[in-house]
C-alpha positions in Angstrom: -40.2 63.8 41.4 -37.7 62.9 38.9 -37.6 63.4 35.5 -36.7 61.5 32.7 -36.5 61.7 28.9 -35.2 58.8 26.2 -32.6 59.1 23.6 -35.3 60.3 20.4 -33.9 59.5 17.0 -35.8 60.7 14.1 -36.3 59.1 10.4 -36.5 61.0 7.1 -37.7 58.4 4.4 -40.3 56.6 2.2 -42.7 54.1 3.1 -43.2 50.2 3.2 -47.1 49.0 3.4 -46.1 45.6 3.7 -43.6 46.6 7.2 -40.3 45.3 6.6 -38.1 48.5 5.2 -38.5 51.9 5.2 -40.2 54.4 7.8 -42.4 50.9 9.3 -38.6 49.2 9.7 -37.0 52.5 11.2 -39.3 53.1 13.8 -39.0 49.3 15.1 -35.4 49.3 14.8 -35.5 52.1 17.1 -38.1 50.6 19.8 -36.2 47.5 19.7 -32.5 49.7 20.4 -34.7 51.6 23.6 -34.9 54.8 21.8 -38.3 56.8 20.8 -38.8 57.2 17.3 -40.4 59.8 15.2 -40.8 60.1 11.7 -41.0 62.6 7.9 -42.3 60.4 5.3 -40.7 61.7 1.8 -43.3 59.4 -0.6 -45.6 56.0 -0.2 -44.1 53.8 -1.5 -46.5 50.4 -2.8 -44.5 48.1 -2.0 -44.1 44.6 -1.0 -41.8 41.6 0.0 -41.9 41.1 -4.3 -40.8 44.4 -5.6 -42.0 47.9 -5.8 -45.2 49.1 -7.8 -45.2 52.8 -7.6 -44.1 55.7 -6.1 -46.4 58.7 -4.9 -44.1 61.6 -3.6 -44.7 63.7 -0.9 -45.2 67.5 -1.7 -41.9 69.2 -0.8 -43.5 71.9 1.1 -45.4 69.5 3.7 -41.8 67.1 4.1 -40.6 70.7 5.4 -43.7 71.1 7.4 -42.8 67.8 8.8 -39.7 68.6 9.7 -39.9 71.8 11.4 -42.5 70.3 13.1 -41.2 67.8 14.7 -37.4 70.1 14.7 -39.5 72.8 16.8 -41.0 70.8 19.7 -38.7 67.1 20.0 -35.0 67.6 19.2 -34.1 64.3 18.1 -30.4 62.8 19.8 -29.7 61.4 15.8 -31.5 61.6 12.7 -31.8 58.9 9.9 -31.9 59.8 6.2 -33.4 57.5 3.6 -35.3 57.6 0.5 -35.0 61.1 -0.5 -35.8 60.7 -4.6 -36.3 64.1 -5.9 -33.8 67.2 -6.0 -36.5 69.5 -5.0 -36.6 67.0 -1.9 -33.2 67.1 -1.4 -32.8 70.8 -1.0 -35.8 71.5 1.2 -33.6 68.7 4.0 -30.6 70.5 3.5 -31.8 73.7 3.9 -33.4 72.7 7.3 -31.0 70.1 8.1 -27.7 73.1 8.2 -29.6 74.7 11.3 -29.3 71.8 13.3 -25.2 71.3 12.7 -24.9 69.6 15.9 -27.5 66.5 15.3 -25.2 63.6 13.8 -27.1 62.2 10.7 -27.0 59.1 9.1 -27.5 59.0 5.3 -28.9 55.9 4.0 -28.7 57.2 -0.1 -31.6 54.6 -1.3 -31.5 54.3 -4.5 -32.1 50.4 -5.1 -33.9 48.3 -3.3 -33.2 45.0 -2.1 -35.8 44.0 -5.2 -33.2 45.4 -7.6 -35.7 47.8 -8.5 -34.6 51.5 -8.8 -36.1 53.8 -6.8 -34.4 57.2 -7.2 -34.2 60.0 -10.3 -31.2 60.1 -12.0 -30.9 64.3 -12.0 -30.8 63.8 -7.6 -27.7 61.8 -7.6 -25.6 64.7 -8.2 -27.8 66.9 -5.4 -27.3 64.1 -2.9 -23.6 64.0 -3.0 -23.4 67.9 -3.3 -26.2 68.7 -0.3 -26.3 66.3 1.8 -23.1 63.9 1.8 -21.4 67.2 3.5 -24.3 67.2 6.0 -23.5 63.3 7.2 -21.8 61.5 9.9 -22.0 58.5 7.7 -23.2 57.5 4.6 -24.2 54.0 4.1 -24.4 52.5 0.8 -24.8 48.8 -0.6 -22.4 47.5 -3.4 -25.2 48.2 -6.0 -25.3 52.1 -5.1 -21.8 52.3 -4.6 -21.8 51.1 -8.1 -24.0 53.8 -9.1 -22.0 56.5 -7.9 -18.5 55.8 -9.0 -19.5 54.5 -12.6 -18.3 50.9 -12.0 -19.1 47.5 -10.8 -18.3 46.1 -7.3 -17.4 42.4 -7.0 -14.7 41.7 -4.5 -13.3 43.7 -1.4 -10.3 45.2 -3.3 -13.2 46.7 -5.3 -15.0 48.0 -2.3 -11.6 49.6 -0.9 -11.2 51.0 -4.4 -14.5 52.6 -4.7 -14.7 53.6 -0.5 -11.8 56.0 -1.7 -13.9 57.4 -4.2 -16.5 58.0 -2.6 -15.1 59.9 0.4 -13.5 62.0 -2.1 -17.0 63.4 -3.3 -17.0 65.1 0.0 -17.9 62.8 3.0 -16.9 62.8 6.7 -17.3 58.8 6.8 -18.5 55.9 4.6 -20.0 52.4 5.3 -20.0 50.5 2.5 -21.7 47.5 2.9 -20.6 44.3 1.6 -24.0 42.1 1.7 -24.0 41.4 -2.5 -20.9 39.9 -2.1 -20.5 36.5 -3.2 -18.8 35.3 -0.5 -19.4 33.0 2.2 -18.9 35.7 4.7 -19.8 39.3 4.8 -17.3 42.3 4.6 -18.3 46.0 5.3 -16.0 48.7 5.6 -15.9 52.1 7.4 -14.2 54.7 5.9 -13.4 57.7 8.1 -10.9 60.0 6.4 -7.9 58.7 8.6 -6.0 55.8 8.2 -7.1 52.0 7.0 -10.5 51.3 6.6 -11.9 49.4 9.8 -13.3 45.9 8.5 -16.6 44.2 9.6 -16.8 40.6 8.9 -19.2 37.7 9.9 -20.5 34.6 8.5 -22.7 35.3 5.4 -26.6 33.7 6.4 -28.3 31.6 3.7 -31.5 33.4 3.5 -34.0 35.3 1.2 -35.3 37.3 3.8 -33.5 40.5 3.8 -36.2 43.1 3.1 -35.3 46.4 5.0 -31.9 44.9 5.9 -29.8 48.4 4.9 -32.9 50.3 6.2 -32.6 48.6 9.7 -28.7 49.2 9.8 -28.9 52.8 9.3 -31.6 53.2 11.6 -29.7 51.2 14.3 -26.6 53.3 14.0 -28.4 56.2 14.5 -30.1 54.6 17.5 -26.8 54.3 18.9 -25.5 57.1 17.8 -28.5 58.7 19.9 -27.2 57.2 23.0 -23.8 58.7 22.9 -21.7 56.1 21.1 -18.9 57.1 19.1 -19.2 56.0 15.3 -17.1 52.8 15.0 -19.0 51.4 18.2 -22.5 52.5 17.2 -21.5 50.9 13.8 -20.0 47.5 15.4 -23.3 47.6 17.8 -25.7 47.9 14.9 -24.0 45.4 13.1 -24.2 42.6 15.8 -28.1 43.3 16.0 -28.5 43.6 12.5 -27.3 39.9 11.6 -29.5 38.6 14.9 -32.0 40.2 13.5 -31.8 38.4 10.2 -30.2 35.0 11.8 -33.8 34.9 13.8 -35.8 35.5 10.6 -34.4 33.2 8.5 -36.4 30.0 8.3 -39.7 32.1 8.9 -42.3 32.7 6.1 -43.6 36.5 5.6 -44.7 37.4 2.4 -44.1 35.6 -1.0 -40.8 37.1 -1.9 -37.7 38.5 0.0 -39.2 38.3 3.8 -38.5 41.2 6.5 -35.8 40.8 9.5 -37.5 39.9 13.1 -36.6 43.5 14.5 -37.8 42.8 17.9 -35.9 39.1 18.4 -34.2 40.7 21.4 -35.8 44.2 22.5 -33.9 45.9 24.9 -35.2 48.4 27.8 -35.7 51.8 27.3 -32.8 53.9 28.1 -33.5 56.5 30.4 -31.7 59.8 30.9 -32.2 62.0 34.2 -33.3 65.7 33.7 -32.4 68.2 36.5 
């Protein structure tokens, strides 16, 4: 009898009770790419489609349990990063993260949510670009956090160019920074990757409030590709494309009373299977 075994991906984040972003948002995204997810949750998070209430953190010492938990008996293809909050956080997934050199990760650095609320401390900024922007395959950032980390506002693409630049100079192998706050009537991200001209994403901007989870699901997705052995500018292009189906076939639908979630499972695809000998 053969064997088989799927592409695992595995998410390091905060929680959404109400489903649409965080850890709930990761693990469809993967189910709905054909890879099995697994998770570490870093805090609950009360949440909703309206905004954040609070934030109950995680003891550092069970995240690591966690993670060498899961580390020890499922080694994960691709591992997503998002809302890491504390310092104290962010060096216990560094330290465990530098044994596993050859696991691409994908750094979603939270730090405002789609709300506009703010949901990281101000002393882990500088420990997230020091510990684990080295550790990264990509970093993926909106406009707003962007802002936050170069010290200026971000209106227009030159801006986004501008600030990409500065950005990879704080130590990253590649940059997404995504251009969804534009306002624009079409969308611009771009990749940075050390070499040469950014690459450019653009597609039609969708008239919509419901983009809960929406950076969430596009980190999780290139990390779902990344899991199946795409190189980084297709994973990203791939992840892309689903994510603007996924919020194209949620946007006339009513969840929630505020910013609605994306329909992660508008076009599931099978389970990709691998052969072991």
């Amino acid at each position: 009898m053969k064997h088989y075994t799927y592409p695992t991906v595995l998410s390091i984040a905060g929680t959404d009770p109400s489903g649409g972003a965080g850890i709930q948002a990761d693990l469809k995204t993967f189910s709905a790419l054909g890879c099995y997810g697994m998770s570490v949750i870093t805090a609950l998070v009360a949440q909703n489609t309206c905004g954040v209430r609070a934030i109950h953190s995680v003891p550092v010492n069970f995240v690591k349990a966690q993670l060498e938990s899961v580390l020890e008996d499922i080694r994960p293809n691709a591992i997503k990063i998002g809302m890491v909050h504390t310092l104290e956080l962010v060096t216990a997934i560094a330290e465990t993260l530098q044994q596993y050199p050859d696991i691409p990760v994908v750094f979603d650095p939270v730090m405002i949510a789609t709300s506009g609320d703010r949901l990281i401390e101000e002393s882990t900024v500088a420990g997230i670009v020091q510990q684990l922007f080295p550790l990264a395959a990509v970093i993926t950032p909106n406009l707003d956090e962007a802002a936050l980390l170069t010290g200026s506002p971000i209106t227009t693409v030159p801006q986004m160019h501008e600030a990409g630049t500065a950005i990879m100079n704080l130590g990253c192998n590649a940059l997404l920074l995504k251009g969804g706050h534009l306002q624009s009537a079409q969308l611009t991200s771009l990749l940075f990757t050390g070499s040469g001209a950014p690459e450019a994403y653009v597609s039609d901007k969708i008239e919509t409030k419901n983009m809960h989870g929406s950076g969430c699901t596009l980190s999780s997705a290139i990390a779902a590709y990344l899991a199946q052995g795409k190189h980084l500018k297709d994973a990203v292009a791939l992840a892309q494309e689903y994510v603007h189906g996924a919020i194209l076939h949620a946007s006339n639908v009513v969840i929630g009373k505020g910013n609605g979630p994306l329909n992660h499972f508008y076009n599931p695809l099978k389970m990709i299977k691998n052969e072991m000998d």
